[in-house]
C-alpha positions, -999 to +999 in steps of 0.1 A: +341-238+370+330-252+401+297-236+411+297-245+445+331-228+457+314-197+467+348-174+463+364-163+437+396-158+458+429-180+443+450-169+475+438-179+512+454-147+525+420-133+511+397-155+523+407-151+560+407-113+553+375-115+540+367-132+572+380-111+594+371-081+578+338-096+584+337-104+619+355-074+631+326-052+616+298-074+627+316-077+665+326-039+668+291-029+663+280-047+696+308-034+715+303-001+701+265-005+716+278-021+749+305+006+752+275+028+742+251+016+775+280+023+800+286+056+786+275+083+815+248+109+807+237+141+824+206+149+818+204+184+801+234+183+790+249+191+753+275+180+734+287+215+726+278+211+693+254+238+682+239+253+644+224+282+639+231+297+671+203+283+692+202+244+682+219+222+704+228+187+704+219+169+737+238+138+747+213+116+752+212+080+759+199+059+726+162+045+733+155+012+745+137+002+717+159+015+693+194-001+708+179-037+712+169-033+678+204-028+668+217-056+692+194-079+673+207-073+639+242-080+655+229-114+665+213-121+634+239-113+610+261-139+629+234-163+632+236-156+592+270-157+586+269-194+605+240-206+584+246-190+550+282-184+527+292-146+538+329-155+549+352-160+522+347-195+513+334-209+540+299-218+529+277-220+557+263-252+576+233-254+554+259-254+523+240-228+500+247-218+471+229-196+443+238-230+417+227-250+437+191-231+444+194-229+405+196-266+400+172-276+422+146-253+406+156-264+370+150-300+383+114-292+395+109-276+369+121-303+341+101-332+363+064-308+359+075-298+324+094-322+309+073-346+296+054-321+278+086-312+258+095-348+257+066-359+242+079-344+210+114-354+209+106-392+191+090-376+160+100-363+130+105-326+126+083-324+097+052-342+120+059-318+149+058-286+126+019-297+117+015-304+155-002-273+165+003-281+203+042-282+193+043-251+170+025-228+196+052-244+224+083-234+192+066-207+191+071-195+225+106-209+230+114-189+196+098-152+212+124-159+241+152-173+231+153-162+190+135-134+185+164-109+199+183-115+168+157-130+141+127-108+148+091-117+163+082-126+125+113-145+120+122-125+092+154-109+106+172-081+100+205-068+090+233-095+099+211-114+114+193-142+090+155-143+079+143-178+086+111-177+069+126-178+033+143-202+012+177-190+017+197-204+040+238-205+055+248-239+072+218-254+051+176-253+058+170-295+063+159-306+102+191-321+107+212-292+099+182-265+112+193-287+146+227-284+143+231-250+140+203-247+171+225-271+188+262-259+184+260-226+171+278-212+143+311-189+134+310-174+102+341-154+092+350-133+056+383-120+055+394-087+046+401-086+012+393-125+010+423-144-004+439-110-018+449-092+009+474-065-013+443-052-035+442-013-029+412+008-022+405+010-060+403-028-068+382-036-039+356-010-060+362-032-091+356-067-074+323-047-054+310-040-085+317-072-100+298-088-078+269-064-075+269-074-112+262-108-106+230-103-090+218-076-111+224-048-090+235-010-109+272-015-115+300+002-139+309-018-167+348-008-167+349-017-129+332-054-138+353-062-166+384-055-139+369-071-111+360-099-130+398-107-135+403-098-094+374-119-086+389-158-091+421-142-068+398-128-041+369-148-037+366-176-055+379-200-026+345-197-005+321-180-034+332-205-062+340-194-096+303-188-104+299-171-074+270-196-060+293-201-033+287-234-006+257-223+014+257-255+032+292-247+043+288-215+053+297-195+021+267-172+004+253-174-033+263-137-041+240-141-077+207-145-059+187-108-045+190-120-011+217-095+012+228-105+048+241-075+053+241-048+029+237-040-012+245-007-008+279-001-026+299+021-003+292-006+028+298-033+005+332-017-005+338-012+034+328-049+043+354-061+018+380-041+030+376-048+066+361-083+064+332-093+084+324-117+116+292-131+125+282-159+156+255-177+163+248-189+197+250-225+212+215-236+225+219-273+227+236-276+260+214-244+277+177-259+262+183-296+265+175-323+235+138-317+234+137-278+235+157-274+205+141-305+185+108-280+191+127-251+182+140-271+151+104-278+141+093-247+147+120-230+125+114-257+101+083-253+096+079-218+090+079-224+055+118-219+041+131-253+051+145-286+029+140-317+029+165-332+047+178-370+047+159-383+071+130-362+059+137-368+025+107-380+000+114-419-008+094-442-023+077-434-058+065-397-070+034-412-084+008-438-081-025-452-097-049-464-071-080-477-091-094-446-109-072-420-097-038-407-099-019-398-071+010-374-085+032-361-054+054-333-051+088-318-038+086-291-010+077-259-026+079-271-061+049-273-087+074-294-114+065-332-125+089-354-133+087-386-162+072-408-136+041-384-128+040-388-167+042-423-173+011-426-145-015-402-161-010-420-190-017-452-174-050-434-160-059-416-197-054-459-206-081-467-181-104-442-194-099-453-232-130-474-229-153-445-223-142-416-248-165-389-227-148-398-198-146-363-175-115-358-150-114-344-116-079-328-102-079-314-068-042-301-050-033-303-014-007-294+004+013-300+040+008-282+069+040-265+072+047-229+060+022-203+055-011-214+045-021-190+018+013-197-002+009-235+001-033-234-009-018-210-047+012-239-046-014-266-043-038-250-073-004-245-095+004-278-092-032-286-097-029-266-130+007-286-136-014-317-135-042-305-157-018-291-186+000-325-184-035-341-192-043-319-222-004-321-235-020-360-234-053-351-255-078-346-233-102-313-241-101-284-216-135-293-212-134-327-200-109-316-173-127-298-136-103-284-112-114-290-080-108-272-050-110-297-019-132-280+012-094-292+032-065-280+010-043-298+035-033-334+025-037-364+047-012-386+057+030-376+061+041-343+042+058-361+005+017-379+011+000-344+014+018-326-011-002-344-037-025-341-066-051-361-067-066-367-108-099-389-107-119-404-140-156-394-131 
C-alpha cells in the first residue's frame, strides 16, 4: 500500500466529488454571510415566529464580532485545504501525510534510541539474559508488546503458551525463541485429525485414550478402543508414542502440561471441531535489535535450551591443579563418564596424603530464577559429592561449600559448574 496517496478512492469521479463537495460547502458559507450583510433589517421588527404566546423572534442583524469570526474560519479552512490533504487526493503543498509524520518520528526516535538497543544486538542471547541493563529493557518491551497474550509473569494462560517453563512449541533455543519472535507462528489441529468419519462416540474413545497417556482419570473400555483409533487419527503430528514433534509445532500429549484444556468434555469438543492458534509477526514492526532483546529476555526467564550457537562445546570437565571443574547442562544435575574419569584423576592427586579433605561448592548462570538455580547448583553439588564417595572417600572428608556468590564466573556452560578442591 502506498502510504502517501492520501485517498482511498480507485475512481477519479470520487475524488473531484470529494473536491467539490468540499469547496461548494466551504464557499457557500461566505456567500451565505455576504448574502447575510446585504440582507435589510427593520429595527423592531420580528420574524413572525413566536413560542409560548409572548416570545418573539426579532430579525436582527448577526454581530460584528460574531460574523467576522465566521468569515475567518471561511478563509482559514481554504488556506487549509491549500496547505494540508482535505481534497480527495490532492495532498496539499506542504505534502503531509499522517505516514509520513509517522516515519519521521520513528526516525528521531531510532537515531536517540537506537544505539541503546543496538548495543545488544552483537552478543549472544545467553550474555544479554545476564545483562541486567538488557533484561530490565526485555523486560519492558515484553509488558508492551507480550504481555496481552503471555501474562505480566509470562506464565500465560489458556491458548496462549507459558514461557517461563520447559515446555515449549516451535522449540525453546535463542535461535528458534527468535524465529518465532520474528515470523510468527500458525498452528492448526484438524478436526478429527487424519480421521475425519469418526462419530461422536469414537472421538470419546481417542479423548480418553489420550487423557490416558498422561495420567489423567480415563475409562479403560474407551482406552483400549481409542488406542486402536489413535494411530488413524493422530499419529501423523503426535507420533505413535504420542510425544509428538514440539519443535515442529506438534505437542507431547504424555507430559501434565495443557495448552488449552484437560477437562474431558472440551477436550472431546476440541477434537471434533479442531483448533487454530497464531502468533504474531514482530520482526518486521520491532526491528533486529528489539526482538534479539526480546529473545533474551524470553530466553532467559528460565525455560529455554541450549541452542546451536549456544550450545555447550568443549569438554564437560577439567582438572586445573588441585581442583576439578565438573560443568553442567542447562537445568540438569546429571554427570556424565567424563566428569567421572576427572575426579578420579583428582582422588589420584590426593593418594599421597590419605587425610586429604575435599571442598565442593556449585554455581550456577544468571539466567532463570535465582532461588531454583542456587537448589540446582547445591543438587549438583551433592551429584558431585556422591560421585566422590561412590569413589571411597568418607562422608567426612567431603565439606559442601556454599560460595558467598552462587553465580559462576565466566560464559553460562563456565558458570554452571562444580568446583571439587583437595584442601
Amino acid at each position: 500500500m502506498n502510504f502517501n496517496i492520501t485517498s482511498d478512492f480507485v475512481s477519479g469521479f470520487w475524488n473531484m466529488y470529494v473536491i467539490v463537495l468540499v469547496l461548494v460547502s466551504v464557499i457557500g458559507c461566505g456567500v451565505f454571510l455576504w448574502m447575510q450583510d446585504k440582507a435589510k433589517f427593520v429595527p423592531g421588527e420580528t420574524t413572525g415566529h413566536v413560542w409560548d404566546e409572548t416570545l418573539a423572534e426579532y430579525s436582527n442583524p448577526l454581530p460584528n464580532w460574531w460574523r467576522w469570526l465566521f468569515y475567518g474560519t471561511v478563509v482559514f479552512s481554504l488556506v487549509y485545504l491549500a496547505l494540508y490533504p482535505g481534497m480527495g487526493n490532492f495532498a496539499g503543498s506542504f505534502g503531509w501525510t499522517m505516514r509520513g509524520q509517522y516515519d519521521q518520528e520513528m526516525k528521531k526516535a531510532d537515531e536517540q534510541y537506537g544505539p541503546k538497543f543496538n548495543q545488544f544486538l552483537k552478543m549472544d542471547v545467553a550474555a544479554v539474559a545476564a545483562n541486567p541493563e538488557a533484561r530490565e529493557m526485555g523486560g519492558r518491551l515484553f509488558q508492551t508488546y507480550c504481555a496481552q497474550c503471555h501474562g505480566s509473569d509470562a506464565k500465560g494462560a489458556k491458548s496462549f503458551p507459558n514461557l517461563a517453563d520447559h515446555d515449549w512449541l516451535w522449540g525453546g533455543s535463542p535461535e528458534k525463541i527468535k524465529e518465532t519472535i520474528a515470523k510468527g507462528r500458525d498452528a492448526v489441529m484438524t478436526p478429527k485429525g487424519t480421521k475425519p468419519d469418526m462419530d461422536g462416540e469414537q472421538v470419546k474413545d481417542v479423548v480418553h485414550y489420550v487423557r490416558s497417556l498422561s495420567g489423567l482419570s480415563a475409562d479403560a473400555a474407551r482406552v483400549e478402543r481409542g488406542k486402536a483409533l489413535y494411530p488413524q487419527a493422530c499419529v501423523a503430528c503426535h507420533g505413535p508414542d504420542g510425544k509428538g514433534n514440539p519443535e515442529a509445532g506438534f505437542p507431547n500429549l504424555t507430559d501434565k502440561t495443557w495448552l488449552y484444556t484437560s477437562q474431558e468434555a472440551e477436550m472431546v469438543n476440541n477434537v471434533t471441531t479442531g483448533l487454530t492458534n497464531r502468533m504474531p509477526a514482530f520482526g518486521e514492526f520491532l526491528g533486529e535489535a528489539k526482538v534479539h532483546l526480546l529473545t533474551a529476555y524470553v530466553y532467559g526467564l528460565g525455560g529455554g535450551q541450549a541452542g546451536a550457537a549456544a550450545a555447550d562445546t568443549g569438554p564437560m570437565a577439567v582438572l586445573e591443579g588441585n581442583t576439578a571443574k565438573v560443568y553442567f547442562a542447562t537445568g540438569k544435575a546429571d554427570m556424565g563418564a567424563e566428569a567421572q574419569s576427572v575426579i578420579q584423576g583428582l582422588l589420584d592427586l590426593a593418594k599421597a596424603n590419605p587425610n586429604a579433605r575435599f571442598a565442593v561448592s556449585g554455581f550456577h548462570d544468571a539466567t532463570g530464577d535465582r532461588a531454583v538455580n542456587e537448589e540446582l547448583a547445591k543438587n549438583r553439588a551433592v551429584a558431585v559429592r556422591d560421585a566422590l564417595k561412590a569413589a571411597g572417600v568418607a562422608e567426612d572428608r567431603i565439606e559442601l561449600r556454599k560460595p558467598a556468590e552462587t553465580t559462576g564466573t565466566g560464559g553460562n556452560k563456565e558458570a554452571r559448574r562444580v568446583e571439587a578442591s583437595i584442601i
